[in-house]
C-alpha positions as CSV (number, residue, x, y, z in Angstrom):
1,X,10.1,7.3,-14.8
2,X,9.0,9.6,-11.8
3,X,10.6,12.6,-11.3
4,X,9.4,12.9,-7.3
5,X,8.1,11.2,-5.0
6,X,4.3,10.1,-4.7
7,X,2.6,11.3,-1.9
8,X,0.0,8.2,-1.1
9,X,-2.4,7.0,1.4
10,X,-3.9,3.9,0.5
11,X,-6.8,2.3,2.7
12,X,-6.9,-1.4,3.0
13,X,-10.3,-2.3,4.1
14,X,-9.6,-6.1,4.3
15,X,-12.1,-8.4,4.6
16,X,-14.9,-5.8,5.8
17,X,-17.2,-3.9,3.6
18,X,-20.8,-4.1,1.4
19,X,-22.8,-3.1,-1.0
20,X,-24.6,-0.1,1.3
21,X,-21.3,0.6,3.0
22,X,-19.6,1.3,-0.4
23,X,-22.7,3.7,-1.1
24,X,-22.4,5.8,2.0
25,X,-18.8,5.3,3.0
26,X,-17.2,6.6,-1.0
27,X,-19.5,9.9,-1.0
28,X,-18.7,10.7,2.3
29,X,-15.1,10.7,2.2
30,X,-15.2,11.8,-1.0
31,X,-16.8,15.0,0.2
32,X,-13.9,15.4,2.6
33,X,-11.7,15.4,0.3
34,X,-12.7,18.0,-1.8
35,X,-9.5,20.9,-0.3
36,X,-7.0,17.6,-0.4
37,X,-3.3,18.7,-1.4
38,X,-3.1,18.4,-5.0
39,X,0.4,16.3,-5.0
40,X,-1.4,13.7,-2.6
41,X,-2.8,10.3,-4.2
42,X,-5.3,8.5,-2.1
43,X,-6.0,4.8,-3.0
44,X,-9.2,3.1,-2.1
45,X,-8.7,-1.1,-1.8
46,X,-11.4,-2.9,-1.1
47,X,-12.2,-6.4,-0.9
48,X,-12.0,-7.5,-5.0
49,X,-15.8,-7.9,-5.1
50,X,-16.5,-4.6,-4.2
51,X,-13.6,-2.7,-6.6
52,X,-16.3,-2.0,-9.0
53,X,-18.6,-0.6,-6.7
54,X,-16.0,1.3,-5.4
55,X,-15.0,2.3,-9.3
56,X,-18.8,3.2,-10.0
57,X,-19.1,5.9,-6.6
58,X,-15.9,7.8,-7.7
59,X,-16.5,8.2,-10.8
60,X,-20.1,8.9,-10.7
61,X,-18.6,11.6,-8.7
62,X,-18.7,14.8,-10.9
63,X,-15.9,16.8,-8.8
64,X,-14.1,13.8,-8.6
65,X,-10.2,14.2,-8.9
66,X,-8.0,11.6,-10.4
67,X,-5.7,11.4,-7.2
68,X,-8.5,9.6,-6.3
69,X,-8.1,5.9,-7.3
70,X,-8.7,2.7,-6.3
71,X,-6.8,-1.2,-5.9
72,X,-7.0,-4.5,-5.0
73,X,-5.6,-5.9,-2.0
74,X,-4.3,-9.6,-3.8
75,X,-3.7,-11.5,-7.2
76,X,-2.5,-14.2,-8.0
77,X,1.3,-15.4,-9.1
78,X,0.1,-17.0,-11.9
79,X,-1.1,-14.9,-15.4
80,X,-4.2,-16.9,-15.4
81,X,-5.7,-20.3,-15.5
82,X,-7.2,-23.2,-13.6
83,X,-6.4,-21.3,-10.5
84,X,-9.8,-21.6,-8.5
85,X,-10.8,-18.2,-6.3
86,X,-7.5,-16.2,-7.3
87,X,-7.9,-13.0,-9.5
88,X,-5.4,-12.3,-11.9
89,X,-3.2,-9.0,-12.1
90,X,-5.3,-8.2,-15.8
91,X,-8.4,-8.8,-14.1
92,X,-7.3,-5.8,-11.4
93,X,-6.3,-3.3,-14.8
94,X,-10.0,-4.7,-16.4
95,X,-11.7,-3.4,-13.1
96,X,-9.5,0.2,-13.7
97,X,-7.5,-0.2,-10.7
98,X,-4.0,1.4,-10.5
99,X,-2.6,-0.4,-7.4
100,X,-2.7,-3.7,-6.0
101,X,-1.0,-4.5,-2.5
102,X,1.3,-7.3,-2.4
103,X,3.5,-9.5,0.5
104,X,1.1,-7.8,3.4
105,X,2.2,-9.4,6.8
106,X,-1.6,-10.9,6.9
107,X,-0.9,-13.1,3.4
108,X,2.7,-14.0,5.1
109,X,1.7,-15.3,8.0
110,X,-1.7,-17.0,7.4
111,X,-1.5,-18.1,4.0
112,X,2.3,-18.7,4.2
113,X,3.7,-16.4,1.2
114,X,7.0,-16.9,0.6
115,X,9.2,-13.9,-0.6
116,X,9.6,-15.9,-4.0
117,X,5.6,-16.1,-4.3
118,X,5.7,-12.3,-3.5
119,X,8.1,-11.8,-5.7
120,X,6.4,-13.6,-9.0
121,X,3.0,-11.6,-8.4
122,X,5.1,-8.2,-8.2
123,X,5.9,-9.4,-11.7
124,X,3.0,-10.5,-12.9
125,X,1.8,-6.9,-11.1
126,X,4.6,-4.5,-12.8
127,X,4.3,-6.5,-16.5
128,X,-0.1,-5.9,-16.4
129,X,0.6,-1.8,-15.9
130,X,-0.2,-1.7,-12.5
131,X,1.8,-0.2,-9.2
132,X,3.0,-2.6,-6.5
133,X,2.7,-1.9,-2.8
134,X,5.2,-4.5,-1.6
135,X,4.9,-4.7,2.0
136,X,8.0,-5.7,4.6
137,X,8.2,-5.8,8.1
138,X,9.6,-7.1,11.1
139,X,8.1,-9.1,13.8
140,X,8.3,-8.3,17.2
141,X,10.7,-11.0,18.4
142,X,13.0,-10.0,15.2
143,X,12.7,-6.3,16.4
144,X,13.8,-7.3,20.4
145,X,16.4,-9.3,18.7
146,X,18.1,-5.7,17.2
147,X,17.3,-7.7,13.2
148,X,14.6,-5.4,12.1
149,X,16.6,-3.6,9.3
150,X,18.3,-6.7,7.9
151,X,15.1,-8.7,8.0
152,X,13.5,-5.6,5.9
153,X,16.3,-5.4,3.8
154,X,16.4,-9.2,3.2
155,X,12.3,-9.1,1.8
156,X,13.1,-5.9,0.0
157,X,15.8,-7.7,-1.9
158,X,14.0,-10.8,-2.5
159,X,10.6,-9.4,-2.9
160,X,12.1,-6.9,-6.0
161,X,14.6,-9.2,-7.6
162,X,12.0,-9.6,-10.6
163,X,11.5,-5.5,-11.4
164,X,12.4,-4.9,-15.0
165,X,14.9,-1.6,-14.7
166,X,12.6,0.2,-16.7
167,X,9.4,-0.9,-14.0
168,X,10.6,1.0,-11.0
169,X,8.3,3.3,-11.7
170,X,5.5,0.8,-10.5
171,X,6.7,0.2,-7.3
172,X,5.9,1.5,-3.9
173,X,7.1,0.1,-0.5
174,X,4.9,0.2,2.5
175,X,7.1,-1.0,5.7
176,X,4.8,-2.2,8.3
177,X,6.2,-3.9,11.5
178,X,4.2,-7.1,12.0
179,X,3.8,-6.0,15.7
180,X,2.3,-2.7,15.0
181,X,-0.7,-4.1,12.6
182,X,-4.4,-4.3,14.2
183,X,-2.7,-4.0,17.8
184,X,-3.4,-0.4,18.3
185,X,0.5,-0.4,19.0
186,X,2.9,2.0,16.3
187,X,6.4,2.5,15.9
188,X,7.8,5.8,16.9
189,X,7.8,8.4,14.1
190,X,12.0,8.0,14.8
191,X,12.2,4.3,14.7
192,X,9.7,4.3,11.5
193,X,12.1,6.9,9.6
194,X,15.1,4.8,11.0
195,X,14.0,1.8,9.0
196,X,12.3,3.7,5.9
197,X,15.8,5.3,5.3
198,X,17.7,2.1,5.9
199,X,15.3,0.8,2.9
200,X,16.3,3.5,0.5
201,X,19.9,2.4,1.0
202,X,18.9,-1.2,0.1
203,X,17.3,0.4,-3.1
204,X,20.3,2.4,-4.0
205,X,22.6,-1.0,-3.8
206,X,19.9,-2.3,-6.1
207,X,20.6,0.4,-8.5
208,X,17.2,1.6,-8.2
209,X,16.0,5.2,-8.0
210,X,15.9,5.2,-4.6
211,X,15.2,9.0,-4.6
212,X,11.7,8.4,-6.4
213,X,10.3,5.5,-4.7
214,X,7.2,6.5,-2.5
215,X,7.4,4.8,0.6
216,X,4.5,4.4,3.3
217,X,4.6,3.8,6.8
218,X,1.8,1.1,7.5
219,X,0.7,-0.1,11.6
220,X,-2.2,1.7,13.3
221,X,-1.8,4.6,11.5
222,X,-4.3,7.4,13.1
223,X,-5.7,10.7,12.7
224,X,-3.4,11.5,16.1
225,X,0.0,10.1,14.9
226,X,0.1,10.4,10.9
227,X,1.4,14.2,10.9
228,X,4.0,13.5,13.3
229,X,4.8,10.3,11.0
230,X,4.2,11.6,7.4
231,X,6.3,14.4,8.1
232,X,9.2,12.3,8.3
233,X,12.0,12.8,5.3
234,X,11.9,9.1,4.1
235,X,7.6,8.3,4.8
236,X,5.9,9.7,1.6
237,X,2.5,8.2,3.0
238,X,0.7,5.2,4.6
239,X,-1.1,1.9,4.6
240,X,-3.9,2.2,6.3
241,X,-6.1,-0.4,7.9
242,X,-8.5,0.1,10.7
243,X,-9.3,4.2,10.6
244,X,-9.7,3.9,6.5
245,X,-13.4,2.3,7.4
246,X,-14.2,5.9,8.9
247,X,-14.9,8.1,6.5
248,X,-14.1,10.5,9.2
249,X,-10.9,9.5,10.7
250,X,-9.6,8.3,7.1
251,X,-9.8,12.0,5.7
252,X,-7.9,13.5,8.5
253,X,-5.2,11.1,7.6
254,X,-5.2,11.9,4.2
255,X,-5.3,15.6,4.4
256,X,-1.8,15.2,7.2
257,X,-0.1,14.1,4.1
């Protein structure tokens, strides 16, 4: 089990990214990173066609540290199987990855993932050796309705109801309010640590280790707002969509954790 907290930033590149953008984008950042705080972990998640691309640049890397790693940003619910275009978690460990990002607001709302569906691939995730980033997050019409901590709470519950007690090691949170994500919009550093602390409290009535559990603040996340929001008590990190395509702007973020 951990004994601290994990400091993380984890880059999501989506549905973005190549073969030549791989080969400039992971040296450059790479070379950014070289004075990086040694307790930080910085995940690299590209689209699943490009993990081993990404796997090849860092460790062809010979000053490469192993807080650099790398993840997918899906699998599938299922172990494996006639499951056409879904990768399963074993796949993810095959291609060395250490995370996988799971429940973002993006597979909610447009391919119409249930908790429960979250909820079996955080299993199938956890039992294959790899860490979880489980995503939560209000929308805005939840938030304007005063319900963003119990809608939080209630995914938190229902997205972790299948963690083996001795798995909790292998879970990370990232709460990301659905309103903040891609609109250049962010939640104050106040209202983010309001709802990140809430979500520890949900833990401890789980009888997790609430203490140990890294998690991230996700939602425009810049090089401009992520000191004021990493250096919250309860944000250990972020999610990171739009500035982890700049090498540039992604390293500034990472070095404010």
């Amino acid at each position: 089990m951990r004994q601290h907290r994990q400091r993380i930033v984890a880059g999501n590149w989506k549905m973005h990214g190549s073969r030549s953008f791989v080969s400039e984008y992971v040296p450059a950042l790479l070379g950014k990173l070289d004075t990086l705080d040694a307790d930080t972990r910085v995940v690299l998640i590209p689209p699943s066609i490009y993990i081993g691309e990404v796997r090849a640049q860092v460790q062809n890397r010979a000053t490469q540290q192993p807080r650099i790693t790398w993840g997918a940003q899906n699998v599938s619910a299922e172990a494996e199987g006639a499951f056409t275009g879904e990768i399963a978690a074993e796949m993810a460990r095959d291609q060395g990855c250490d995370y996988c990002i799971v429940g973002h607001s993006e597979r909610r709302h447009l391919f119409a993932e249930t908790d429960e569906v979250v909820a079996a691939k955080v299993e199938q995730i956890v039992a294959h050796g790899l860490t979880a980033i489980v995503c939560v997050g209000e929308t805005l019409s939840q938030r304007q309705a005063g319900q963003a901590e119990q809608v939080v709470a209630r995914q938190v519950e229902a997205c972790l109801a299948k963690v083996p007690g001795n798995s909790w090691d292998k879970i990370v949170l990232a709460y990301e309010p659905v309103w903040a994500i891609g609109t250049g919009k962010t939640a104050s550093a106040g209202d983010a640590q309001a709802i990140h602390a809430s979500i520890r409290k949900v833990l401890e009535n789980m009888q997790a280790p609430a203490q140990t559990i890294p998690l991230l603040y996700g939602g425009s996340v810049k090089p401009d707002n992520a000191e004021e929001l990493f250096a919250q008590p309860d944000i250990d990190g972020g999610l990171v969509g739009g500035a982890s395509l700049d090498a540039e702007s992604f390293s500034a973020i990472c070095r404010a954790c």
